[in-house]
Every structure is written in structure tokens, then in C-alpha cells.
N, C-alpha and C positions, 0 to 999 in steps of 0.2 A: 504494500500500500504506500502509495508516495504523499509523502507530505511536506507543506510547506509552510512554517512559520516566520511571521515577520516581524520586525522587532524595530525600537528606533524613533519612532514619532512621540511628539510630545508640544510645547508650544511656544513660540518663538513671536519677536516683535518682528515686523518689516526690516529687513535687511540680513538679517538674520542666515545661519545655518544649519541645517540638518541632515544626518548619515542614516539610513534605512537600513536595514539587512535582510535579508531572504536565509534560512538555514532549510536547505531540501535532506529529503534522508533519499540515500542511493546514491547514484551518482548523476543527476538532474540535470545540475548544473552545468557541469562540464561537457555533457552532451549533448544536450538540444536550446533549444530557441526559451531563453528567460526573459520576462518583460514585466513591465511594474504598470500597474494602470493605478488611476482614481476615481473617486467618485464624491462630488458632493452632493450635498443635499435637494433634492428635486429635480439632478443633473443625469443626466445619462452617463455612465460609465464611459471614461474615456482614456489611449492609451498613449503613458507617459515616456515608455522608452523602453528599448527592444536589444537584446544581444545574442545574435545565436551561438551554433554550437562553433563556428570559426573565431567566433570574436568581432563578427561585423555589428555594428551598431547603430540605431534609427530613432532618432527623436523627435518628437511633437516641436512642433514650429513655437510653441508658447515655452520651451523649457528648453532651447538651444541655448548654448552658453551659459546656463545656471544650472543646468541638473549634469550629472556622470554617474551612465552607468555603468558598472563596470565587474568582474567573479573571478573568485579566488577557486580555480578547479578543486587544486588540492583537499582545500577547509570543504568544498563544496558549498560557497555561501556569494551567493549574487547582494549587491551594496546598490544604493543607488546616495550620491551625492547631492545635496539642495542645497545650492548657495544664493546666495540675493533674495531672498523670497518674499511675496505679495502676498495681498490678503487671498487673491483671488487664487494664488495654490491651496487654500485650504480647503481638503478634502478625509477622509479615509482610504490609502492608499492598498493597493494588493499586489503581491507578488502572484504572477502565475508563469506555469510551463506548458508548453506545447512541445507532447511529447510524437505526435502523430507525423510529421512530415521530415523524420531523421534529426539531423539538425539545424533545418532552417527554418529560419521564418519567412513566410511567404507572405503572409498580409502584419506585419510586424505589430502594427496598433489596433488591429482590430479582434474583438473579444472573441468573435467563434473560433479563432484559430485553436485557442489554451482551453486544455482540457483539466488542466487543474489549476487549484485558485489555494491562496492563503486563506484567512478569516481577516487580517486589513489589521492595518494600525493607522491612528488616527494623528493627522499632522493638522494643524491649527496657529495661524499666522495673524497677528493683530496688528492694526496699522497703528 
């Protein structure tokens, strides 16, 4: 059974920073397509940034130059870096895998690709 805990959220003034973590049990990480989405309140789920199993990597146009994702094979634990942050990143963030397509990701930010989902940690930004 794979699973995926997140860790890392907590709350921060505008400008602010925040390190996320992904801990998968197996080996997830290091082989297929990990990606971090959010979701706030009344918002549709939407996806924050994508790295598959090569290392290649895809970010939302709103979080270029302030977010890095980025995975420690070894530890098997995907990070996602938050710097500069807005009110408007606050969400409940998730880690998930998409384990179905080897190790790419083929629609990187889009939810049906990931067959498996965290439970979310909650990031909260005050201006």
C-alpha cells in the first residue's frame, strides 16, 4: 500500500518562507512523476509543480520563481520550497504520485493523472 505523508505547513506573514515535504513509503519517489497541488477554499484543486521520474520539472505560471520542487531518491522524500509568499498561496497543499505512466508525467498539473494523494497540510499566509 503506498502512502504519502506531508509535512511542513504552518503560517507565515507575506514575504515569508516555507519547506513542504512528501515522505512516500516504497520507492515513489525516485521512480515516477511526484507533484504537489492545492486547494483553497471554494477553489478547485489546482496543480503547483511537477517532477518526474528523470528529474524534469513543471510549474504553474503563479509559482515560477518562488516555489522549488525538488526529491531526495535516496530518503525517498519529495520537498517543495515556498519563498516570497502571498496571501493568495494560501491553501491546503497535497502531495501526490502518479504511478500509472512509468515515470512521466504527461499532463504534469492536472489531477486525473495521480493516483495517489496525501491527506494535505495546511499553508496559511497573512498579508
Amino acid at each position: 500500500q503506498v502512502q504519502l505523508v506531508e509535512s511542513g505547513g504552518g503560517s507565515v506573514q507575506a514575504g515569508g518562507s516555507l519547506k513542504l515535504s512528501c515522505a512516500a513509503s516504497r520507492y515513489i519517489i525516485s521512480r515516477y512523476c511526484v507533484a504537489w497541488f492545492r486547494q483553497a477554499p471554494g477553489k478547485e484543486r489546482e496543480g503547483v509543480a511537477a517532477i518526474d521520474g528523470d528529474g524534469h520539472i513543471t510549474y504553474a505560471d503563479s509559482v515560477k520563481g518562488r516555489f522549488t520542487i525538488s526529491k531526495d531518491n535516496a530518503k525517498n522524500i519529495g520537498s517543495l520550497q515556498m519563498n516570497s509568499l502571498k496571501p493568495e498561496d494560501t491553501a491546503m497543499y497535497y502531495c501526490a504520485a502518479a504511478t500509472r505512466g512509468g515515470g512521466n508525467c504527461y499532463q504534469p498539473l492536472e489531477t486525473y493523472d495521480y493516483n495517489y494523494w496525501g491527506q494535505g497540510t495546511q499553508v496559511t499566509v497573512s498579508s
